[in-house]
C-alpha positions in Angstrom: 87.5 2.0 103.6 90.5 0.5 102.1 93.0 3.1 103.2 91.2 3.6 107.0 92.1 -0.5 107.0 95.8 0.6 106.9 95.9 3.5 108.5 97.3 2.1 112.0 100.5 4.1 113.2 99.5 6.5 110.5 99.7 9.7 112.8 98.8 12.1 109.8 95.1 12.1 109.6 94.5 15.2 107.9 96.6 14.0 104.8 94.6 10.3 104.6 91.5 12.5 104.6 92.8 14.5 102.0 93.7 12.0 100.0 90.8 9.6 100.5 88.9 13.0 99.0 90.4 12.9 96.1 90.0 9.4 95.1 86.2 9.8 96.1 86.1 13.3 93.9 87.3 11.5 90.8 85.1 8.5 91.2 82.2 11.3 91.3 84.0 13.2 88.2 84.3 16.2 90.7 88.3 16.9 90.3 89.2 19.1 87.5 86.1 20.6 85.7 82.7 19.3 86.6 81.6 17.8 83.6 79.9 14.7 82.5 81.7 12.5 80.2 85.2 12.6 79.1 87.2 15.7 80.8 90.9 15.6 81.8 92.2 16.1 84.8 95.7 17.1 86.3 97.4 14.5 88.2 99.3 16.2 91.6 103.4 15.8 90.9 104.0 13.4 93.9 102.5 10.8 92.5 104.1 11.6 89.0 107.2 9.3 87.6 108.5 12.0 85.2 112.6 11.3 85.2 113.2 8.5 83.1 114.7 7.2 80.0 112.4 3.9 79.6 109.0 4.0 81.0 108.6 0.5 81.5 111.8 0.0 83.1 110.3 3.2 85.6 107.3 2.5 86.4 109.0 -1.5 87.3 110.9 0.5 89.6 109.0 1.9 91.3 106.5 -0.8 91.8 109.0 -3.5 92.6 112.2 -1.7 93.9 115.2 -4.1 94.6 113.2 -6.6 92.3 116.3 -8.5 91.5 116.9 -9.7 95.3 112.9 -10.0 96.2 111.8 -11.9 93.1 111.0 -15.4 94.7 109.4 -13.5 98.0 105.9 -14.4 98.2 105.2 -11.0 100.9 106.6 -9.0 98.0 105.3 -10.1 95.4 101.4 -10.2 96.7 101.9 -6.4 97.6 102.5 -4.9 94.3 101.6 -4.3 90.9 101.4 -2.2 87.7 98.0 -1.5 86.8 97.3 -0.2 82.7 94.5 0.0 80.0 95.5 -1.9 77.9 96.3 -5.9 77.3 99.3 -5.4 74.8 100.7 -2.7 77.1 100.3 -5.4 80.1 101.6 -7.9 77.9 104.8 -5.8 77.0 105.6 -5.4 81.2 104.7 -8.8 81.7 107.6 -9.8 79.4 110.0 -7.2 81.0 109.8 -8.1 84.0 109.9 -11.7 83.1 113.2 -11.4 81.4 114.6 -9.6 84.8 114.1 -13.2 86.8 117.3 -15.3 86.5 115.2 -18.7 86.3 114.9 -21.3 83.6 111.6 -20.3 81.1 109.4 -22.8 79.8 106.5 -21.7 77.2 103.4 -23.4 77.4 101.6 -23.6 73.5 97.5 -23.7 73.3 95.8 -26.2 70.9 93.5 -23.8 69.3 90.1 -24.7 67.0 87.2 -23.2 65.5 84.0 -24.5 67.3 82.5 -27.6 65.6 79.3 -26.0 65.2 80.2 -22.4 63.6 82.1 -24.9 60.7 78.8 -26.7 60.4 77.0 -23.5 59.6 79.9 -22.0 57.6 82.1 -24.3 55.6 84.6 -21.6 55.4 85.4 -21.7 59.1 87.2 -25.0 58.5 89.8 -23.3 56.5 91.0 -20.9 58.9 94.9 -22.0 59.4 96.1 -22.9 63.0 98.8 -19.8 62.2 96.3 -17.6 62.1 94.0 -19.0 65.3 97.6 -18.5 67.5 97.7 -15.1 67.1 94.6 -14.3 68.1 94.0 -12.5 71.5 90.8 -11.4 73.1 90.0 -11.1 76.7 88.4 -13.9 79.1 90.9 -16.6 77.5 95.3 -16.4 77.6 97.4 -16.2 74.4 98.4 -18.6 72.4 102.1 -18.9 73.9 103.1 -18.6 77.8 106.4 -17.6 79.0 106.7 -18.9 82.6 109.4 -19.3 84.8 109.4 -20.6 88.8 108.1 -17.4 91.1 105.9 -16.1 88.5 102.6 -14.2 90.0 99.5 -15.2 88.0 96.3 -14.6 88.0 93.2 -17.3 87.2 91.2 -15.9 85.0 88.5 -19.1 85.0 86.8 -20.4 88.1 88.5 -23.9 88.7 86.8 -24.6 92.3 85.4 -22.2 94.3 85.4 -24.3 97.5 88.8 -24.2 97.5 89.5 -20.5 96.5 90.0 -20.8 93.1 88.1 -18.4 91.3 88.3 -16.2 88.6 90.9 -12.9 90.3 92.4 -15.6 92.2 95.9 -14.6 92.6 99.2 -17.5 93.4 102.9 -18.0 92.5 104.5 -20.5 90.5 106.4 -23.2 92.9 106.9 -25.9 89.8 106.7 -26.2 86.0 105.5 -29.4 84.5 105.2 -30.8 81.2 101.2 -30.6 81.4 100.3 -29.0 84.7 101.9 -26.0 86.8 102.4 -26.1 90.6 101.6 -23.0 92.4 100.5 -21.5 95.9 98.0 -18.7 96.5 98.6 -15.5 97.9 95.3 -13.5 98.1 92.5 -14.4 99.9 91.5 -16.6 103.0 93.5 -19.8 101.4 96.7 -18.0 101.1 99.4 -20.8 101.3 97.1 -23.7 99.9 99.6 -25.3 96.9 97.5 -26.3 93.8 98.2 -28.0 90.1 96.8 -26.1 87.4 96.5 -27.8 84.5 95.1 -26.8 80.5 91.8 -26.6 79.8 89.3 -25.6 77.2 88.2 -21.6 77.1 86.0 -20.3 74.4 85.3 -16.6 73.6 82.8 -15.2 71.9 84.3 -12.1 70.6 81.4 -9.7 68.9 84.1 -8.9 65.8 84.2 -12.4 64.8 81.6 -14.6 63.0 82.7 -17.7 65.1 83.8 -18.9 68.5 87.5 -19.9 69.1 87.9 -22.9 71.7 91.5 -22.7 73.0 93.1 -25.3 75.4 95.7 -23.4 77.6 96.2 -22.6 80.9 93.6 -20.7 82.4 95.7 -17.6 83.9 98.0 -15.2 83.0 101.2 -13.8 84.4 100.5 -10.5 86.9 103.5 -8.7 87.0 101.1 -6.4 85.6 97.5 -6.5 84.5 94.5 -4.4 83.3 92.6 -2.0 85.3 89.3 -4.0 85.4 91.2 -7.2 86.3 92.3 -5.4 89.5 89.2 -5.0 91.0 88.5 -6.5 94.6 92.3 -6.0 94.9 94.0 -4.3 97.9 97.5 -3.7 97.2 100.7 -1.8 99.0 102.3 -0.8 95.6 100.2 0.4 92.6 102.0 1.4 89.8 99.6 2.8 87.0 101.3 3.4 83.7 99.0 5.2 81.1 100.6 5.6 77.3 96.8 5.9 76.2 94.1 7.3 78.7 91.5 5.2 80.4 88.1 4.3 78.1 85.6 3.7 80.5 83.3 4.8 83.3 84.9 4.9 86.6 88.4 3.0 85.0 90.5 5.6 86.5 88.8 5.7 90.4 89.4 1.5 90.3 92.7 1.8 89.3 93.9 4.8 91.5 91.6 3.4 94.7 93.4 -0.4 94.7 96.3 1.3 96.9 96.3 0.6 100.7 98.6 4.4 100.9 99.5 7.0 99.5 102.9 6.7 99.5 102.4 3.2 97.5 100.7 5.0 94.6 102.8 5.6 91.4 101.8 7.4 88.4 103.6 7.6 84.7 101.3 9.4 82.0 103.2 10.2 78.8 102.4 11.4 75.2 103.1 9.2 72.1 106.5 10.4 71.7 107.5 9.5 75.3 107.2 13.2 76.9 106.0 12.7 80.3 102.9 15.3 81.3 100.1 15.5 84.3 97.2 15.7 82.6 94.7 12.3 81.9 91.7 11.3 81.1 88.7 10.6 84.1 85.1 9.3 82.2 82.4 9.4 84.8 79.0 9.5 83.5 76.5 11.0 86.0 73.3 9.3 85.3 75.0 6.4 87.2 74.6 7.7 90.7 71.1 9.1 89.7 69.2 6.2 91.4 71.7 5.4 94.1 
Protein backbone atom coordinates (compact mmCIF):
# COMPACT_ATOMS: atom_id res chain seq x y z
CA UNK A 1 0.00 0.00 0.00
CA UNK A 2 2.77 2.24 0.86
CA UNK A 3 4.61 1.92 -2.41
CA UNK A 4 1.10 1.78 -4.75
CA UNK A 5 0.68 5.43 -2.77
CA UNK A 6 3.83 6.64 -4.75
CA UNK A 7 3.74 4.87 -7.63
CA UNK A 8 2.27 7.89 -9.89
CA UNK A 9 4.52 8.42 -13.09
CA UNK A 10 6.04 5.09 -12.12
CA UNK A 11 5.68 3.52 -15.77
CA UNK A 12 7.46 0.23 -14.55
CA UNK A 13 4.83 -1.83 -12.99
CA UNK A 14 6.19 -5.10 -13.29
CA UNK A 15 9.37 -4.03 -11.11
CA UNK A 16 6.95 -2.30 -8.12
CA UNK A 17 5.24 -5.71 -8.18
CA UNK A 18 8.30 -7.40 -7.89
CA UNK A 19 9.53 -5.60 -5.39
CA UNK A 20 6.39 -5.21 -3.30
CA UNK A 21 6.77 -9.29 -3.42
CA UNK A 22 9.66 -9.39 -1.86
CA UNK A 23 8.97 -7.18 1.05
CA UNK A 24 5.66 -9.25 1.51
CA UNK A 25 7.87 -12.78 1.18
CA UNK A 26 10.14 -11.69 3.97
CA UNK A 27 7.43 -10.44 6.24
CA UNK A 28 6.02 -14.14 5.72
CA UNK A 29 9.67 -15.67 6.16
CA UNK A 30 9.26 -16.99 2.53
CA UNK A 31 12.66 -15.48 0.89
CA UNK A 32 15.59 -17.63 1.37
CA UNK A 33 14.79 -21.00 2.97
CA UNK A 34 11.37 -21.56 4.35
CA UNK A 35 11.98 -21.97 7.87
CA UNK A 36 10.47 -20.86 11.01
CA UNK A 37 12.61 -18.93 13.27
CA UNK A 38 15.96 -17.45 12.66
CA UNK A 39 17.27 -18.19 8.93
CA UNK A 40 19.34 -15.80 6.85
CA UNK A 41 18.71 -14.56 3.89
CA UNK A 42 20.69 -12.88 0.90
CA UNK A 43 20.08 -9.40 0.29
CA UNK A 44 19.94 -8.55 -3.82
CA UNK A 45 23.33 -6.26 -4.72
CA UNK A 46 21.27 -3.10 -5.68
CA UNK A 47 20.29 -2.33 -2.64
CA UNK A 48 23.82 -3.26 -1.17
CA UNK A 49 26.41 -0.28 0.01
CA UNK A 50 29.55 -2.43 -0.34
CA UNK A 51 32.44 0.37 -1.39
CA UNK A 52 33.39 2.12 1.47
CA UNK A 53 36.08 2.94 3.89
CA UNK A 54 33.69 4.23 6.91
CA UNK A 55 30.30 2.68 7.19
CA UNK A 56 28.73 5.35 8.95
CA UNK A 57 30.01 8.03 6.83
CA UNK A 58 28.31 5.49 3.72
CA UNK A 59 25.32 4.72 4.70
CA UNK A 60 25.02 8.97 5.70
CA UNK A 61 25.55 9.22 2.18
CA UNK A 62 23.51 7.68 0.82
CA UNK A 63 20.59 8.56 2.89
CA UNK A 64 21.24 12.32 2.98
CA UNK A 65 23.38 13.01 -0.21
CA UNK A 66 24.55 16.70 -0.52
CA UNK A 67 23.74 16.85 3.37
CA UNK A 68 26.03 19.79 3.83
CA UNK A 69 23.84 22.25 1.52
CA UNK A 70 20.24 20.60 2.58
CA UNK A 71 20.81 20.46 6.34
CA UNK A 72 18.32 23.26 7.44
CA UNK A 73 15.51 22.04 4.58
CA UNK A 74 12.58 20.82 6.28
CA UNK A 75 11.38 18.76 2.62
CA UNK A 76 14.71 17.03 3.08
CA UNK A 77 15.00 16.25 6.08
CA UNK A 78 11.24 14.71 6.67
CA UNK A 79 12.14 12.32 3.61
CA UNK A 80 15.03 10.40 5.02
CA UNK A 81 16.53 8.37 7.41
CA UNK A 82 18.88 5.61 8.70
CA UNK A 83 17.11 2.89 10.25
CA UNK A 84 19.35 0.24 12.74
CA UNK A 85 18.96 -2.30 15.63
CA UNK A 86 20.44 -1.02 17.89
CA UNK A 87 20.32 2.34 20.36
CA UNK A 88 24.27 2.78 20.74
CA UNK A 89 24.67 2.12 16.97
CA UNK A 90 21.75 5.06 16.47
CA UNK A 91 23.38 6.97 19.02
CA UNK A 92 26.90 6.74 17.22
CA UNK A 93 25.06 8.24 13.71
CA UNK A 94 23.16 10.55 15.53
CA UNK A 95 26.49 12.18 16.74
CA UNK A 96 28.07 11.95 13.13
CA UNK A 97 25.82 13.48 11.51
CA UNK A 98 25.47 16.07 14.21
CA UNK A 99 29.00 17.08 13.98
CA UNK A 100 28.52 17.54 10.00
CA UNK A 101 25.96 20.71 10.78
CA UNK A 102 27.99 24.00 10.93
CA UNK A 103 25.57 25.40 13.83
CA UNK A 104 26.27 26.39 17.38
CA UNK A 105 25.60 23.01 19.88
CA UNK A 106 24.01 23.35 23.14
CA UNK A 107 23.82 20.05 25.49
CA UNK A 108 20.90 19.78 27.50
CA UNK A 109 21.84 17.75 31.14
CA UNK A 110 18.82 15.53 32.94
CA UNK A 111 18.32 15.73 36.77
CA UNK A 112 18.23 12.15 37.42
CA UNK A 113 16.87 10.23 40.86
CA UNK A 114 15.98 7.05 42.19
CA UNK A 115 12.12 6.88 42.87
CA UNK A 116 11.20 7.94 46.50
CA UNK A 117 9.44 4.82 47.01
CA UNK A 118 12.07 1.98 45.87
CA UNK A 119 14.56 4.05 48.68
CA UNK A 120 11.81 3.51 51.14
CA UNK A 121 11.82 -0.19 50.57
CA UNK A 122 15.59 -0.37 50.10
CA UNK A 123 17.83 1.95 52.00
CA UNK A 124 20.56 1.08 49.72
CA UNK A 125 18.82 2.82 46.72
CA UNK A 126 19.67 6.20 48.36
CA UNK A 127 23.36 5.63 47.88
CA UNK A 128 23.39 5.11 44.25
CA UNK A 129 25.77 8.28 43.02
CA UNK A 130 24.26 10.79 40.46
CA UNK A 131 27.52 9.59 38.24
CA UNK A 132 26.33 6.48 38.04
CA UNK A 133 22.38 7.36 37.37
CA UNK A 134 23.84 9.62 34.17
CA UNK A 135 25.04 6.93 32.48
CA UNK A 136 22.33 5.00 32.46
CA UNK A 137 20.33 4.36 29.21
CA UNK A 138 17.27 2.24 28.64
CA UNK A 139 14.58 2.71 26.13
CA UNK A 140 11.17 4.84 26.61
CA UNK A 141 13.31 7.77 28.29
CA UNK A 142 16.58 9.99 26.45
CA UNK A 143 20.14 9.99 27.80
CA UNK A 144 21.43 11.68 30.35
CA UNK A 145 23.25 14.48 27.95
CA UNK A 146 21.66 16.00 24.55
CA UNK A 147 23.69 17.42 21.93
CA UNK A 148 21.43 19.75 19.84
CA UNK A 149 22.02 22.24 17.47
CA UNK A 150 19.22 24.54 15.29
CA UNK A 151 17.73 22.13 12.35
CA UNK A 152 17.98 19.13 14.29
CA UNK A 153 15.14 16.34 13.35
CA UNK A 154 13.73 14.76 16.57
CA UNK A 155 11.52 12.52 17.47
CA UNK A 156 8.96 12.71 20.78
CA UNK A 157 9.14 9.82 22.42
CA UNK A 158 6.23 10.81 25.20
CA UNK A 159 2.80 11.92 24.35
CA UNK A 160 2.77 15.79 25.23
CA UNK A 161 -0.93 16.60 23.65
CA UNK A 162 -2.51 14.60 21.42
CA UNK A 163 -5.04 17.24 20.27
CA UNK A 164 -2.49 18.96 18.85
CA UNK A 165 -0.30 16.12 17.25
CA UNK A 166 2.01 15.59 19.72
CA UNK A 167 2.35 12.07 20.40
CA UNK A 168 4.77 9.68 21.05
CA UNK A 169 6.49 9.07 16.91
CA UNK A 170 5.81 12.58 16.42
CA UNK A 171 8.43 13.76 14.29
CA UNK A 172 9.64 18.14 14.07
CA UNK A 173 12.79 20.17 13.60
CA UNK A 174 14.53 22.38 15.92
CA UNK A 175 13.81 26.24 14.99
CA UNK A 176 15.27 27.64 18.55
CA UNK A 177 17.36 26.53 21.59
CA UNK A 178 16.48 27.84 24.94
CA UNK A 179 17.87 27.68 28.23
CA UNK A 180 14.78 25.50 29.53
CA UNK A 181 12.58 24.79 26.56
CA UNK A 182 13.34 24.03 22.67
CA UNK A 183 11.38 25.65 19.81
CA UNK A 184 10.52 23.35 17.10
CA UNK A 185 8.03 22.78 14.06
CA UNK A 186 6.56 19.33 12.99
CA UNK A 187 7.05 17.74 9.94
CA UNK A 188 4.99 14.43 9.90
CA UNK A 189 1.49 14.17 10.17
CA UNK A 190 -1.73 16.34 9.55
CA UNK A 191 -0.10 19.38 11.74
CA UNK A 192 2.98 19.56 9.74
CA UNK A 193 4.13 23.33 10.15
CA UNK A 194 2.49 23.85 13.68
CA UNK A 195 5.70 25.51 15.79
CA UNK A 196 5.72 24.21 19.44
CA UNK A 197 8.02 24.66 22.88
CA UNK A 198 9.19 21.52 24.27
CA UNK A 199 10.25 21.77 27.46
CA UNK A 200 11.86 18.98 30.35
CA UNK A 201 9.82 16.76 32.02
CA UNK A 202 9.81 13.79 34.23
CA UNK A 203 10.10 10.12 32.47
CA UNK A 204 10.45 6.94 34.58
CA UNK A 205 11.41 3.49 33.33
CA UNK A 206 11.00 0.51 34.72
CA UNK A 207 13.70 -1.49 33.28
CA UNK A 208 13.21 -5.49 34.34
CA UNK A 209 17.33 -5.67 35.06
CA UNK A 210 17.07 -3.23 37.77
CA UNK A 211 15.61 -3.47 41.29
CA UNK A 212 14.30 0.22 41.10
CA UNK A 213 12.74 2.86 38.90
CA UNK A 214 14.92 5.78 37.57
CA UNK A 215 12.82 9.13 37.28
CA UNK A 216 14.78 11.39 34.85
CA UNK A 217 13.82 15.05 34.03
CA UNK A 218 14.94 15.70 30.31
CA UNK A 219 13.59 16.41 27.27
CA UNK A 220 11.24 14.00 26.08
CA UNK A 221 12.75 13.25 22.45
CA UNK A 222 15.61 12.31 20.86
CA UNK A 223 17.54 13.41 17.75
CA UNK A 224 16.45 11.23 14.36
CA UNK A 225 19.12 11.53 12.06
CA UNK A 226 18.78 8.01 12.71
CA UNK A 227 16.77 5.77 14.96
CA UNK A 228 15.79 2.14 15.71
CA UNK A 229 13.81 -0.07 13.65
CA UNK A 230 10.67 -0.31 16.04
CA UNK A 231 10.71 3.44 16.44
CA UNK A 232 10.16 3.69 12.67
CA UNK A 233 6.95 2.22 12.53
CA UNK A 234 3.88 4.16 11.02
CA UNK A 235 6.67 5.95 9.10
CA UNK A 236 6.60 6.56 5.27
CA UNK A 237 9.79 7.69 4.17
CA UNK A 238 11.63 8.52 0.50
CA UNK A 239 15.13 7.55 1.81
CA UNK A 240 15.66 4.53 4.10
CA UNK A 241 19.02 3.82 4.85
CA UNK A 242 19.27 0.49 7.02
CA UNK A 243 22.77 -0.16 8.46
CA UNK A 244 23.11 -3.61 10.16
CA UNK A 245 26.69 -4.28 12.10
CA UNK A 246 24.59 -6.86 14.23
CA UNK A 247 21.35 -8.67 12.60
CA UNK A 248 17.85 -7.90 13.56
CA UNK A 249 16.48 -9.75 17.06
CA UNK A 250 12.95 -9.88 16.61
CA UNK A 251 9.81 -11.10 14.80
CA UNK A 252 9.10 -9.19 11.70
CA UNK A 253 12.13 -6.38 12.67
CA UNK A 254 13.52 -6.74 9.33
CA UNK A 255 9.93 -6.53 7.00
CA UNK A 256 9.27 -2.92 9.28
CA UNK A 257 12.51 -1.70 8.56
CA UNK A 258 12.86 -2.67 4.78
CA UNK A 259 8.85 -1.80 4.17
CA UNK A 260 9.14 2.13 5.55
CA UNK A 261 10.45 3.11 1.95
CA UNK A 262 7.95 4.84 -0.48
CA UNK A 263 10.57 3.27 -3.62
CA UNK A 264 12.80 1.22 -4.43
CA UNK A 265 15.28 3.36 -5.56
CA UNK A 266 15.18 5.11 -1.95
CA UNK A 267 16.14 1.86 -0.21
CA UNK A 268 19.83 1.43 1.01
CA UNK A 269 21.32 -1.47 2.54
CA UNK A 270 24.95 -1.76 4.45
CA UNK A 271 25.39 -5.28 6.22
CA UNK A 272 28.96 -5.99 7.42
CA UNK A 273 30.89 -8.49 9.67
CA UNK A 274 32.70 -7.37 12.94
CA UNK A 275 35.78 -6.63 11.27
CA UNK A 276 34.14 -4.20 8.77
CA UNK A 277 33.89 -6.76 5.55
CA UNK A 278 30.87 -5.85 3.88
CA UNK A 279 28.60 -9.30 2.86
CA UNK A 280 24.77 -9.96 1.64
CA UNK A 281 23.66 -12.19 3.81
CA UNK A 282 21.32 -11.16 7.20
CA UNK A 283 19.23 -12.28 9.54
CA UNK A 284 14.96 -12.36 8.85
CA UNK A 285 13.12 -13.92 12.32
CA UNK A 286 9.57 -14.63 11.47
CA UNK A 287 7.78 -16.97 13.64
CA UNK A 288 4.80 -18.65 11.89
CA UNK A 289 2.36 -19.33 14.57
CA UNK A 290 1.74 -15.59 14.24
CA UNK A 291 -0.27 -15.65 11.10
CA UNK A 292 -1.97 -18.96 12.32
CA UNK A 293 -5.16 -17.14 13.51
CA UNK A 294 -5.15 -14.35 11.03
Amino acid sequence: MRLLSSASGQPNNQELKQFSDWLLDIGDGKVGQDNDGFFEITIPNEFLITDYTDPIHAIVAATYPNLIHNYSNIDYLQNGVVLASKKDIIDKINDYVLSLIPNDEKEYCSADSIDKLDELLNSAFGLLTLEFMNSLQTSGIPNHKLKLKVGTPIMLIQNLDQADGLCNGTRLIITKLGSNVVESKVITGPNTGNRTYIPRINMSSSDSLRPFKLTRRQCPFIVSYAMTINKSQRQSLEHIGLYLPHPIFSHGQLYVALSRVKSKKGLHILIHENQGIPKNLTTNVVYKEVFVNL
